[in-house]
Structures are given as structure tokens and as C-alpha cells.
N, CA, C and O atoms as CSV, one atom per row, in Angstrom:
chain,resi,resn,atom,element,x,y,z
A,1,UNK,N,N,-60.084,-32.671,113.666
A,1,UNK,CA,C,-60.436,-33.671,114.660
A,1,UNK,C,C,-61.187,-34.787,113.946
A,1,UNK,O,O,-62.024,-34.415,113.123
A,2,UNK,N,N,-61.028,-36.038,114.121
A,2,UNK,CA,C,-61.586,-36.823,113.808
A,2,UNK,C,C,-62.786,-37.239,113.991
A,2,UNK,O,O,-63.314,-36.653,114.937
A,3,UNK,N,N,-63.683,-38.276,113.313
A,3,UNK,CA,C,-64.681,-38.205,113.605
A,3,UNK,C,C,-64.533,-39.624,115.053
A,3,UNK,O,O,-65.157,-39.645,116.114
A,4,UNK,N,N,-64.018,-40.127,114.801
A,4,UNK,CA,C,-63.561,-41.154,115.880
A,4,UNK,C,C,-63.206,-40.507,117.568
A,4,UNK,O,O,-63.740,-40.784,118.642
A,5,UNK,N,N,-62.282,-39.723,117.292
A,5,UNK,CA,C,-61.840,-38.955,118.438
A,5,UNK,C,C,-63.152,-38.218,119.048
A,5,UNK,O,O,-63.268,-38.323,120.268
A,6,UNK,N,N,-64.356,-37.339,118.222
A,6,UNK,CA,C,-65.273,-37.095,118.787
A,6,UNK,C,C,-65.942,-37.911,119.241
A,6,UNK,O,O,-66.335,-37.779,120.400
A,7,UNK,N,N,-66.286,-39.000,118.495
A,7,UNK,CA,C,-67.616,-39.974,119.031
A,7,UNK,C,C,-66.940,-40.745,120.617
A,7,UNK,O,O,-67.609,-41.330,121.468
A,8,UNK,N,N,-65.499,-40.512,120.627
A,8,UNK,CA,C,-64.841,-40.909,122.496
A,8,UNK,C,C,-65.070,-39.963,122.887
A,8,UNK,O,O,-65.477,-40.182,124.028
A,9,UNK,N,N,-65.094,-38.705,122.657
A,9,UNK,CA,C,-65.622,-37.716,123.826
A,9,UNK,C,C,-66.369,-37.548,124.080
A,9,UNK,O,O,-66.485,-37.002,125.177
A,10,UNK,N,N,-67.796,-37.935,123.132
A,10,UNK,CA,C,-69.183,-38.397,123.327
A,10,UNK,C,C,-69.135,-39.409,124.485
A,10,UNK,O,O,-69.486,-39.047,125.607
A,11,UNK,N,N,-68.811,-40.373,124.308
A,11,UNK,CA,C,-68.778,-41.842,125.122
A,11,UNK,C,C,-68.143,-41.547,126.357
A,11,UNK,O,O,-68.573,-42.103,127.367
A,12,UNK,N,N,-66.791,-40.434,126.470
A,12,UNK,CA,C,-66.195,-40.656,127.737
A,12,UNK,C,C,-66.928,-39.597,128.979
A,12,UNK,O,O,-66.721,-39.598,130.192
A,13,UNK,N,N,-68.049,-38.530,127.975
A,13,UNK,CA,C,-68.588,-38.298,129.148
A,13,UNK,C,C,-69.739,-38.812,129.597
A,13,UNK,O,O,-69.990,-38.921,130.797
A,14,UNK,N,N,-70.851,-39.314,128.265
A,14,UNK,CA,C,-71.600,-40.139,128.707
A,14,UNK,C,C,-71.278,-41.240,130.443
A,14,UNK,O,O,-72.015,-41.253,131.429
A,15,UNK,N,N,-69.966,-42.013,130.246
A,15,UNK,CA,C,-69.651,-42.731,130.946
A,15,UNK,C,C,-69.659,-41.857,132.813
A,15,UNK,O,O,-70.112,-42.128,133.925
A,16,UNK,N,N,-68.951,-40.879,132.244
A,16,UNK,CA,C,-68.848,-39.604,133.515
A,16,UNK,C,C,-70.671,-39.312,134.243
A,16,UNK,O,O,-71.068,-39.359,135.407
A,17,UNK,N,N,-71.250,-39.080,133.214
A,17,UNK,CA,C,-72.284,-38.988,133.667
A,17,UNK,C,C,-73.019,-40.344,134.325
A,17,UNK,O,O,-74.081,-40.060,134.877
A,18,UNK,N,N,-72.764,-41.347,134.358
A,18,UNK,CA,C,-73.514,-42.681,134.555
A,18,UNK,C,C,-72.726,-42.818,136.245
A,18,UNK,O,O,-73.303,-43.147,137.281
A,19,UNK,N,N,-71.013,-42.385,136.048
A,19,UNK,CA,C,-70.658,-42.917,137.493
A,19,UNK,C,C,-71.539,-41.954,138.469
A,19,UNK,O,O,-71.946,-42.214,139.602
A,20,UNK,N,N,-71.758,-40.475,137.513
A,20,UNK,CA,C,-72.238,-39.471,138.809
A,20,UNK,C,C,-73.841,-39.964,139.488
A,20,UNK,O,O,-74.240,-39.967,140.652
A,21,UNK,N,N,-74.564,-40.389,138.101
A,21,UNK,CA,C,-75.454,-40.895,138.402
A,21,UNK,C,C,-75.616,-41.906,139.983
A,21,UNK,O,O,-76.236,-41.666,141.019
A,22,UNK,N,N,-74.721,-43.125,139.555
A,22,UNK,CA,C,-74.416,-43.339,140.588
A,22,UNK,C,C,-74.322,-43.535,142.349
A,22,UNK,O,O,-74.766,-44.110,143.343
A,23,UNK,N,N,-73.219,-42.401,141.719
A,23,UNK,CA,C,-72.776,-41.959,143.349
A,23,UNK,C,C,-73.264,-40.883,143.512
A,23,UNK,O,O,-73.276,-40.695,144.729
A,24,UNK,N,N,-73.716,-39.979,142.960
A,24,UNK,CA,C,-75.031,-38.541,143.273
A,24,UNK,C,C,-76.507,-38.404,143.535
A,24,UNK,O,O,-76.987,-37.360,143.979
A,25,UNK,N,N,-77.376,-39.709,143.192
A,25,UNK,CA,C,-78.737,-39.312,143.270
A,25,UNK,C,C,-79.164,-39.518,144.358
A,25,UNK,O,O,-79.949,-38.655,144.752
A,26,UNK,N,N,-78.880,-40.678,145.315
A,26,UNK,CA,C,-78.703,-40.419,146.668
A,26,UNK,C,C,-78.179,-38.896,147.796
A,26,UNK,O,O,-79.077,-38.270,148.359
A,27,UNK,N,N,-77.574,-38.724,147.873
A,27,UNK,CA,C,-77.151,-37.591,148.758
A,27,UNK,C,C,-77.777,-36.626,147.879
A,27,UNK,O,O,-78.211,-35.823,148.704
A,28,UNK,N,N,-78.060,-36.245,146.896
A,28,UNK,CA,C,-78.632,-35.312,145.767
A,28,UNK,C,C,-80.423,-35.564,146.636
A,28,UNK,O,O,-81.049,-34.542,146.918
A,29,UNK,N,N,-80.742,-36.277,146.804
A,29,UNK,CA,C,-82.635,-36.444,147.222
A,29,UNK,C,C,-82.159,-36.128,148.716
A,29,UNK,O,O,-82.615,-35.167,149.335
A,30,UNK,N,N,-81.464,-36.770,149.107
A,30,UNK,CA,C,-81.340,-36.403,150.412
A,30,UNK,C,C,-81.201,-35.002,150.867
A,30,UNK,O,O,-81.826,-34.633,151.861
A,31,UNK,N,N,-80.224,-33.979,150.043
A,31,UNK,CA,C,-80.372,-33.067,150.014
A,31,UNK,C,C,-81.391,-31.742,149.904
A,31,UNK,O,O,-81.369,-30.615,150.400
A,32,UNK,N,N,-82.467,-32.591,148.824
A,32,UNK,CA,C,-83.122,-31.756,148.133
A,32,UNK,C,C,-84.452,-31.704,149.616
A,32,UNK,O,O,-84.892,-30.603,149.950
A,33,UNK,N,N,-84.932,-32.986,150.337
A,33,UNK,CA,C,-85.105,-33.502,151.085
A,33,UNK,C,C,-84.989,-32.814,152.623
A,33,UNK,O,O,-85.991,-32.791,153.339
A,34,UNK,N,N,-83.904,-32.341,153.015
A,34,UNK,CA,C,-83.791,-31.205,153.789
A,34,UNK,C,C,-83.724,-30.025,153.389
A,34,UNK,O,O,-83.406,-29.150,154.194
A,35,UNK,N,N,-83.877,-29.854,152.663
A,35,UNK,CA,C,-84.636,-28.455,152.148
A,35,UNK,C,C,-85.925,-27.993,152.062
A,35,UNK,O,O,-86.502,-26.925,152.264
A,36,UNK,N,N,-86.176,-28.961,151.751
A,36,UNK,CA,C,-87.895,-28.886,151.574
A,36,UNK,C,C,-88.543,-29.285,153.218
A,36,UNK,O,O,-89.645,-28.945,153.649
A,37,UNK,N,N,-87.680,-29.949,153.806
A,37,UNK,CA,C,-88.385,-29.782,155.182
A,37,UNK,C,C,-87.832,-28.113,155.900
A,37,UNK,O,O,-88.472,-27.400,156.674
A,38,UNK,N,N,-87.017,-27.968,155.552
A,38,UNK,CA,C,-86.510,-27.047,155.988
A,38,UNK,C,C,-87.355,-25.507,155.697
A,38,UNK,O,O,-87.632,-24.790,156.659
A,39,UNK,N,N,-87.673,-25.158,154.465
A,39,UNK,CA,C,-88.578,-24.632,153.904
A,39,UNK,C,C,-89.804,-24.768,154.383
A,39,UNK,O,O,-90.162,-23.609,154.591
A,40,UNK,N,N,-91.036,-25.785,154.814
A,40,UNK,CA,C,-91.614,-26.225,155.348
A,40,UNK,C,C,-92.012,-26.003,156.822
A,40,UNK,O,O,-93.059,-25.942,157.466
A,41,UNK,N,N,-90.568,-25.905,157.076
A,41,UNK,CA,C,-90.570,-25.712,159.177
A,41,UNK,C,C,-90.352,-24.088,158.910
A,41,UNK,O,O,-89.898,-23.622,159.955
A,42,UNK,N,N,-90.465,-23.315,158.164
A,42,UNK,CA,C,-90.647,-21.833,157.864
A,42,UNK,C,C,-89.035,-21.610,157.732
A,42,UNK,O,O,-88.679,-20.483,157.387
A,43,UNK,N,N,-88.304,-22.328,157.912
A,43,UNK,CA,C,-86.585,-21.470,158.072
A,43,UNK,C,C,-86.319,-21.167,156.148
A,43,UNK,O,O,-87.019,-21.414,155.166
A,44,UNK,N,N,-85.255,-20.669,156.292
A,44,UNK,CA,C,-84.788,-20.385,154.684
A,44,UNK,C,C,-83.346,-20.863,154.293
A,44,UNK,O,O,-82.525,-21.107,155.177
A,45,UNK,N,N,-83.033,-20.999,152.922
A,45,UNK,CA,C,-81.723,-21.482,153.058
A,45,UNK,C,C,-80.685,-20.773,152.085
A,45,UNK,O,O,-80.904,-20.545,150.895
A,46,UNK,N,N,-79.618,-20.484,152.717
A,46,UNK,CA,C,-78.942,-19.673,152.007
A,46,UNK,C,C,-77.932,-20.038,151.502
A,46,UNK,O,O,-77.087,-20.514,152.260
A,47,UNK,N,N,-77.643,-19.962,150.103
A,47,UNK,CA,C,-76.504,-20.446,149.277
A,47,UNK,C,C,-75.502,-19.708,149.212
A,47,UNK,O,O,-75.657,-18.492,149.097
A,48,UNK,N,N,-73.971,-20.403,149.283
A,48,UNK,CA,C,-73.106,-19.454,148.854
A,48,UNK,C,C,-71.942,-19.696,148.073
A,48,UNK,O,O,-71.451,-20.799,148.309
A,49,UNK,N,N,-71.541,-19.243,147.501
A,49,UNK,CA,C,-70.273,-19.473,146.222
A,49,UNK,C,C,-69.162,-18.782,145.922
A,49,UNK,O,O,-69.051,-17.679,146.457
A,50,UNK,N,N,-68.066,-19.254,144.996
A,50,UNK,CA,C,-66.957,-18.496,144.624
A,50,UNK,C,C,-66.632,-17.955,143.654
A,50,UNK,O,O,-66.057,-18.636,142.805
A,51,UNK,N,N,-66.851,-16.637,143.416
A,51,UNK,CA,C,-66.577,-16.677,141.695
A,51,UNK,C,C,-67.660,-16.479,140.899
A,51,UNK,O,O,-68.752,-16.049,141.270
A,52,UNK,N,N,-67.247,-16.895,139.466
A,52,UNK,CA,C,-68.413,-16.449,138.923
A,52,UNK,C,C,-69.825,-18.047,139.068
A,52,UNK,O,O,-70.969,-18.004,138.616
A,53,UNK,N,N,-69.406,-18.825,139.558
A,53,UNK,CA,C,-70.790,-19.772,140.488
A,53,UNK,C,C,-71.217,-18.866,141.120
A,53,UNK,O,O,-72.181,-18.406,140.508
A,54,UNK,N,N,-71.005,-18.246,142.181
A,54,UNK,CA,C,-71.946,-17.614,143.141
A,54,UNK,C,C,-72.984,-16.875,142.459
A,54,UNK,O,O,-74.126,-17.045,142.886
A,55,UNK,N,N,-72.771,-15.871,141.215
A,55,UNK,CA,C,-73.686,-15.736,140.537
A,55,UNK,C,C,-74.363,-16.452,140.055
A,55,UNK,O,O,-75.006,-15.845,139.198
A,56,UNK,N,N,-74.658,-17.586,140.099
A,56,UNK,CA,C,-75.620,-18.142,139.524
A,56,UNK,C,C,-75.958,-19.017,140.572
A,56,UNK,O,O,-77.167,-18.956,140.351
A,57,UNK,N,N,-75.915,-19.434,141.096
A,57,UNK,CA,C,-76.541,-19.577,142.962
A,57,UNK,C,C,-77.964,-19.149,143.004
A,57,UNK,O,O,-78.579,-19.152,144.071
């Protein structure tokens, strides 16, 4: 592999990460946001997943 070809896969996720930035930190606080009220008003919140994510949930 080249050293060229790596330093674009460096860059092309950098770039990935900037759109998520983005379009995620909003609904991401918002999220985090009802939770913590949620937590707060005594309720609890339960996560759930598929696979091997759910383990780590």
C-alpha cells in the first residue's frame, strides 16, 4: 500500500468525521439531555441492541 493511498484514508475519514460532527452534536446533546432529565425525574433508561452491539450497550 502506498504511502499516498494511506494518507487518503487518513483524510477521507477525517472528512467523515467533520460531516458527523456536523449533523450529530445537536440531536447527540439533545439526547444526552433527556436522559439526564429523565434520570433526574427518578425513571431509568433502557438500552437495546443487535448482535454483538448489544453487548456493549
Amino acid at each position: 500500500m502506498s504511502v499516498e493511498r494511506i494518507q487518503q484514508h487518513f483524510r477521507d475519514s477525517a472528512a467523515l468525521h467533520l460531516e458527523a460532527l456536523d449533523a450529530l452534536s445537536l440531536p447527540i446533546a439533545a439526547s444526552v439531555d433527556a436522559m439526564f432529565a429523565a434520570l433526574a425525574n427518578g425513571n431509568k433508561i433502557v438500552a437495546c441492541g443487535d448482535g454483538p452491539s448489544a453487548a456493549a450497550a
